[in-house]
C-alpha positions as CSV (number, residue, x, y, z in Angstrom):
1,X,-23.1,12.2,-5.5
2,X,-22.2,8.5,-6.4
3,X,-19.6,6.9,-4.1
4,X,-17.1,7.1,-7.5
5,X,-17.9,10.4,-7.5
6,X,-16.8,10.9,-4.2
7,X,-13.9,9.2,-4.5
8,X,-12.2,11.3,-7.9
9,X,-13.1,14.3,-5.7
10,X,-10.9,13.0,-2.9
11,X,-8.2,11.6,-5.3
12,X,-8.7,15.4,-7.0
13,X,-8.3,17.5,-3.1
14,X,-5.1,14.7,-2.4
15,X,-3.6,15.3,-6.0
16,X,-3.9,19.8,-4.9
17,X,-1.0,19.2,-2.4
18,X,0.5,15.9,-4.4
19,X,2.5,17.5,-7.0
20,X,4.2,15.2,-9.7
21,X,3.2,11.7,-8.3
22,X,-0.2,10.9,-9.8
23,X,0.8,7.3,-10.2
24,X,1.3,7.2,-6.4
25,X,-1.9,9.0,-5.2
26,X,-3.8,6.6,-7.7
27,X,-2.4,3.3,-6.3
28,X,-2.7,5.0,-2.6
29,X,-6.4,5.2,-3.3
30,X,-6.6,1.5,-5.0
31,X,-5.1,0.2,-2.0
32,X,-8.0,1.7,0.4
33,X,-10.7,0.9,-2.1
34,X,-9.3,-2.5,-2.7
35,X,-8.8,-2.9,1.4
36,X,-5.3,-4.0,1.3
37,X,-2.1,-2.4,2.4
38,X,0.8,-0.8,0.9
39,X,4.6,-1.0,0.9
40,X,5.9,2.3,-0.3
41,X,9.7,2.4,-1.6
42,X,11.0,5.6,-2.7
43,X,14.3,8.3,-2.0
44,X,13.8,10.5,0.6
45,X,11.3,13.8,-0.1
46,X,9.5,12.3,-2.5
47,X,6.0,12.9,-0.7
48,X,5.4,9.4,0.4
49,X,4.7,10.5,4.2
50,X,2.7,13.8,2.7
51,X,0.6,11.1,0.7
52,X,-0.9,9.4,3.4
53,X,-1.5,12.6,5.8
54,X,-3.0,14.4,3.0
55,X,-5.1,11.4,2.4
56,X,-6.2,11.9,6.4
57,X,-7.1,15.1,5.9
58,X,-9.5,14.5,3.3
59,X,-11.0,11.4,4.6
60,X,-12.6,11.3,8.2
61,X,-10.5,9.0,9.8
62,X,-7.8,8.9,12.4
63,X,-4.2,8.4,10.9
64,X,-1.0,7.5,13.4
65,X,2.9,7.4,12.2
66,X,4.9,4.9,13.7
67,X,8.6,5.9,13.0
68,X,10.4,2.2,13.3
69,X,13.7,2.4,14.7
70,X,15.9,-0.5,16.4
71,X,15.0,-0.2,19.6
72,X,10.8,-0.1,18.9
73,X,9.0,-2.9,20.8
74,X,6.5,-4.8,19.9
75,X,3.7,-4.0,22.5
76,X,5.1,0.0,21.2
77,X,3.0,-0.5,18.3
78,X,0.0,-2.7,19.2
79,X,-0.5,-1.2,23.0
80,X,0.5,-3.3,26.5
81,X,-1.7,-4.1,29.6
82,X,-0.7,-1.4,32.3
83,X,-2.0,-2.1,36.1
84,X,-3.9,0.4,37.4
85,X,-4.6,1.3,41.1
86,X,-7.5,2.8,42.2
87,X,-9.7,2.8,46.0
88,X,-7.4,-0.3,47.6
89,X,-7.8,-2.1,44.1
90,X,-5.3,-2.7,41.3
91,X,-6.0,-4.3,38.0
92,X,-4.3,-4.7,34.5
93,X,-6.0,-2.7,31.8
94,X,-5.3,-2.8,28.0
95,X,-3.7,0.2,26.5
96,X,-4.8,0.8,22.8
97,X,-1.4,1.6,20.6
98,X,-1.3,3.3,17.3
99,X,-2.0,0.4,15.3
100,X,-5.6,1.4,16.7
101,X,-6.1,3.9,14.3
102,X,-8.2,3.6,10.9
103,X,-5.0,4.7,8.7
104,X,-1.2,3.7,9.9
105,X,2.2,5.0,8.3
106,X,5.0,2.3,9.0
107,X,7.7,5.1,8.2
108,X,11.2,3.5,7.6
109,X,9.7,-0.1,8.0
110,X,12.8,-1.5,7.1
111,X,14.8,0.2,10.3
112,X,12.9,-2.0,13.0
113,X,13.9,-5.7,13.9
114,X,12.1,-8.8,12.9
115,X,10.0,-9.2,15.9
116,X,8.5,-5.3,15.7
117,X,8.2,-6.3,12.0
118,X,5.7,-9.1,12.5
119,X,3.9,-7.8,15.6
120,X,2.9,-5.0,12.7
121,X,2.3,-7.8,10.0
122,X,0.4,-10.1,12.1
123,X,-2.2,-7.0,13.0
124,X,-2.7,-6.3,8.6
125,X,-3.5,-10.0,8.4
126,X,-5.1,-11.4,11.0
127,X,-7.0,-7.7,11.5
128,X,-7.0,-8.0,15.5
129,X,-4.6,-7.5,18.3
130,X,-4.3,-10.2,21.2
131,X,-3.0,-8.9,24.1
132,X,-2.9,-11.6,27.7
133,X,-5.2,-13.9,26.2
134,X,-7.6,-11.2,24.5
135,X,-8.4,-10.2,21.6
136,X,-9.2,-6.6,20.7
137,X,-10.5,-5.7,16.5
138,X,-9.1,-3.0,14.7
139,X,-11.2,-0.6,12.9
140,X,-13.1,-1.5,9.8
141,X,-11.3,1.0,7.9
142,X,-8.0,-0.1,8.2
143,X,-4.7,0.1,6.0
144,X,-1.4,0.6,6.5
145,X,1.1,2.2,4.1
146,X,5.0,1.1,4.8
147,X,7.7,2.9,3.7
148,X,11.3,2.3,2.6
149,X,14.1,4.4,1.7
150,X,16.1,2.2,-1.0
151,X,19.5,3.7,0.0
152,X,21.2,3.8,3.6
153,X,20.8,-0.1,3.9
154,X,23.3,-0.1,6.7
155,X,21.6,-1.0,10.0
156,X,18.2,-2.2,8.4
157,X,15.9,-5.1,8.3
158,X,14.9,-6.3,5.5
159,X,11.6,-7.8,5.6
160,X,11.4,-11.5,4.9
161,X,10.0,-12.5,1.5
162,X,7.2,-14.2,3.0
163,X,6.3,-11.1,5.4
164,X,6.3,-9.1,2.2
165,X,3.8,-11.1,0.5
166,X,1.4,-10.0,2.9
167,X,1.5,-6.4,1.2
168,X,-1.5,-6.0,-1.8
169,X,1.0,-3.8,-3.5
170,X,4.6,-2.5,-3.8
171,X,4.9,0.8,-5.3
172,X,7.6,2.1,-6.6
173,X,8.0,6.2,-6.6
174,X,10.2,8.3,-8.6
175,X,11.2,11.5,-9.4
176,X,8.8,14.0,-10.8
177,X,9.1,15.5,-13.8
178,X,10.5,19.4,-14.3
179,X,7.0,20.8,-14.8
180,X,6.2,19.3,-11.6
181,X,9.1,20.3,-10.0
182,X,8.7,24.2,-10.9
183,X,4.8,23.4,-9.1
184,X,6.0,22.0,-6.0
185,X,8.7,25.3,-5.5
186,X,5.2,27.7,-6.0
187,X,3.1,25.3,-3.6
188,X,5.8,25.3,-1.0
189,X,5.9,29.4,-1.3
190,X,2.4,29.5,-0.9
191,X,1.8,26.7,1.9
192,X,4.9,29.0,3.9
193,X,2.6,32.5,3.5
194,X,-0.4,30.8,4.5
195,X,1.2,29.9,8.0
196,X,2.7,33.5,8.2
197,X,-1.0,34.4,7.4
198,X,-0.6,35.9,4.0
199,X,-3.3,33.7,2.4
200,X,-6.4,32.1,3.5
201,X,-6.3,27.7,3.6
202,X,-9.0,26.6,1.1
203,X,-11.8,24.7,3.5
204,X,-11.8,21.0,2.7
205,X,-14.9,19.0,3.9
206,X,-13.8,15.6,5.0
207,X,-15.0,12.4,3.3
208,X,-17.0,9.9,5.4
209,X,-15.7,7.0,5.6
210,X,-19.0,4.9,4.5
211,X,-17.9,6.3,0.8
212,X,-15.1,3.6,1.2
213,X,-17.6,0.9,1.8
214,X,-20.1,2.1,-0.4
215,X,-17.6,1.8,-3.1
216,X,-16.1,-1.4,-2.1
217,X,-19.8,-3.0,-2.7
218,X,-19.4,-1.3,-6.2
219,X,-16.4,-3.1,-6.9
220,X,-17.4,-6.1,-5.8
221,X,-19.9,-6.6,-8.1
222,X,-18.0,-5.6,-11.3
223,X,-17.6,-8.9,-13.9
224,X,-14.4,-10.2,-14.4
225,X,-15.0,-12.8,-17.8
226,X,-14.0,-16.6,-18.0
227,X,-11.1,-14.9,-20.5
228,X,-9.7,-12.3,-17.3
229,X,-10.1,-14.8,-15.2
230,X,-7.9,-17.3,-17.1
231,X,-5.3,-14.7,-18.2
232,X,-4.9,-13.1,-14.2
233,X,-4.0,-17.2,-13.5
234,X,-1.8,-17.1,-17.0
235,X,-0.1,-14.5,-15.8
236,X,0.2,-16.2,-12.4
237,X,1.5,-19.2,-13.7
238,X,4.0,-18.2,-15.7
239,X,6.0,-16.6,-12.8
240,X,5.7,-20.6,-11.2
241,X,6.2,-22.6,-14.6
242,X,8.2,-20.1,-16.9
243,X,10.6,-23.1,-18.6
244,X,6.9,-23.0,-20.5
245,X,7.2,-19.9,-22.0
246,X,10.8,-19.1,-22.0
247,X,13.8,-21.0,-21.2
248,X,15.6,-17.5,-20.5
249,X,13.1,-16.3,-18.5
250,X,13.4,-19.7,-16.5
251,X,16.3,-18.4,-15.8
252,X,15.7,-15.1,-13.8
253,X,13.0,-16.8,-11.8
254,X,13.5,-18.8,-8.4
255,X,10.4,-18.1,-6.8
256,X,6.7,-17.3,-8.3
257,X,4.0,-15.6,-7.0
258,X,1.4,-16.7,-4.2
259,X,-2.2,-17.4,-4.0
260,X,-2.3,-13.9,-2.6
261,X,-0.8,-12.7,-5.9
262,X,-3.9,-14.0,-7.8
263,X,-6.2,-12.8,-5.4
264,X,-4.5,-9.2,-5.0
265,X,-4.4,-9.0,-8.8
266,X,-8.1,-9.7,-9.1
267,X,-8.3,-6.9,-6.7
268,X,-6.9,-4.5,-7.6
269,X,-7.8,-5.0,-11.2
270,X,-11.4,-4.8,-10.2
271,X,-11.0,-1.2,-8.7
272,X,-8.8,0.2,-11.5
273,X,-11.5,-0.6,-13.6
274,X,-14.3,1.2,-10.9
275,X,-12.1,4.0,-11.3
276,X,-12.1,4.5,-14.7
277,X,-16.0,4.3,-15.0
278,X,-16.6,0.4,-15.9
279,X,-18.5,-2.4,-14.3
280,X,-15.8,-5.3,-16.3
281,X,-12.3,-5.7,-16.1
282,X,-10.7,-5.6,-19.6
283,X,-6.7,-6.8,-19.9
284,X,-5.7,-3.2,-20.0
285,X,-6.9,-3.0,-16.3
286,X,-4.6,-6.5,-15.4
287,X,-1.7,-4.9,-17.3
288,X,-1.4,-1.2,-15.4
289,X,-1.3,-3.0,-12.1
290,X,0.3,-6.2,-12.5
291,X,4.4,-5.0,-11.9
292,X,2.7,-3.5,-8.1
293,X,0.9,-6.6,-7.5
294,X,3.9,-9.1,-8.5
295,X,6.7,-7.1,-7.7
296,X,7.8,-8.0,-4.4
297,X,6.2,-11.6,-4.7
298,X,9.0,-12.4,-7.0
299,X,12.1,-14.0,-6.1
300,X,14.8,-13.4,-8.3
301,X,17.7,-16.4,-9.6
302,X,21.6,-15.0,-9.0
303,X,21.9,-14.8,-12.7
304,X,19.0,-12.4,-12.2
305,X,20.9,-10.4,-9.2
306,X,24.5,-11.0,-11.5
307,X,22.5,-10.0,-14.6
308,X,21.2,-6.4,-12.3
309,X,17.8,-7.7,-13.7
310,X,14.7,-6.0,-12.0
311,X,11.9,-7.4,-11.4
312,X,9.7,-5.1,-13.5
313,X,11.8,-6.1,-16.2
314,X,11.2,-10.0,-15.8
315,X,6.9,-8.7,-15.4
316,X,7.1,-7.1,-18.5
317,X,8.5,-10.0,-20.4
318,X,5.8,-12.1,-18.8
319,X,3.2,-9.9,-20.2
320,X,4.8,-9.7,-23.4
321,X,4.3,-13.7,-23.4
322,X,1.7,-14.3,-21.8
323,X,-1.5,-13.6,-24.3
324,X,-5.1,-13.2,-23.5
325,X,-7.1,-16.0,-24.3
């Protein structure tokens, strides 16, 4: 099998206990193979935790939730130096915490304070933990999916627009559809007789992780033309300069999107187009990923926030503008 091959079988085994959120699983999947991380926003039950464990299951790699609350600590998430005491002799060694592991949930990011938010932040970017003067290298396969619940803001955190842009992707999740619905009510039924031991769980052989990297030398080498490449800085630009497409589009907009936008986009855009067979990026593959790549890079004007604007709103009249050239 072909590493793409590997990975629609592992998207195909996630989407078995993933009912109703395809969009979710697929940009779960183009987070890993684009070696970025994820914030996650969605009510509660809508799978988002089941996403990523499911994802563990199928891949073989170690996954650890961290449920942030207000009273987490920093060195609760990336480990401490405890002194041990052995024969006469004591000595401070370093204690490996969760962030250790190859896949992280952040559940509830949003409920932790701002110093527990960047000890978590500074580990995606910098890809290392330094701990009394040392520093100690995550594992290669590493990405973390945050979560946020959009209501119950009381009490919460939110992350700093800067500390967002550190995310490759926001993704949205919604509600699934009745058809799905209906599916999720028979998979529950037979999930609950499999643990009573009425049914038999289906064996699932466990991906190795070189797929991953296998795949990511695939994407690295598909084309993106002089034309993507100038419409994936278009598309940029206009969320910086958009008095030149639109004066009431200037409007909405305070802030535009990073460096890290362009580079996320190009990304991203590059394993969409992996995943749906091709070796080039066409617009299409710019213009299905574009509103998770920009949307929390965006800062909003108040006659946006008066306006109840959304950002996906303002993206989408970007790309409406902005033509390929």
């Amino acid at each position: 099998m072909t590493a793409r091959d590997d990975i629609i079988a592992l998207s195909a085994r996630i989407g078995r206990s993933i009912i109703g959120q395809e969009a979710m699983v697929e940009r779960l999947l183009l987070g890993l193979l684009a070696n970025g991380h994820l914030l996650v926003e969605g009510l509660p039950g809508l799978a988002k935790t089941r996403a990523i464990k499911s994802l563990a299951r199928n891949l073989d790699a170690e996954l650890s939730r961290i449920q942030f609350t207000p009273d987490l600590l920093p060195a609760d998430i990336t480990g401490s130096e405890i002194y041990f005491s052995e024969g006469g002799r004591g000595e401070f060694k370093f204690q490996q915490g969760p962030i250790f592991a190859s896949l992280i949930l952040a559940d509830e990011i949003n409920r932790a304070p701002a110093k527990v938010q960047s000890a978590l932040l500074e580990a995606m970017e910098e890809r290392q933990v330094t701990v009394g003067g040392k520093s100690y290298p995550l594992p290669a396969l590493f990405m973390v999916m945050a979560t946020q619940n959009p209501i119950e803001q009381e009490g919460t955190y939110p992350l700093p627009e800067a500390q967002l842009d550190r995310f490759l992707m926001h993704v949205e999740v919604g509600y699934p559809n009745e058809t799905s619905e209906g599916a999720i009510m028979r998979l529950n039924r037979d999930e609950e007789n499999e643990a009573h031991g009425e049914g038999k769980p289906t064996p699932q052989q466990r991906l190795d992780p070189q797929a991953i990297f296998e795949a990511r030398k695939e994407i690295g080498a598909v084309a993106v033309s002089d034309p993507i490449e100038k419409y994936i800085v278009a598309l940029v630009f206009a969320t910086r300069y958009p008095d030149r497409y639109d004066k009431d589009l200037a409007k909405l907009l305070q802030v535009g999107v990073s460096p890290r936008g362009v580079i996320g986009l190009d990304k991203v855009s590059r394993s969409y187009a992996w995943l749906r067979g091709r070796d080039y990026v066409i617009p299409d593959d710019v213009k299905a990923v574009v509103s998770d790549v920009f949307r929390h890079r965006l800062i909003l004007s108040y006659e946006a926030h008066a306006s109840n604007t959304a950002p996906d709103q303002v993206i989408d009249r970007i790309v409406e503008l902005v033509a390929v050239s």
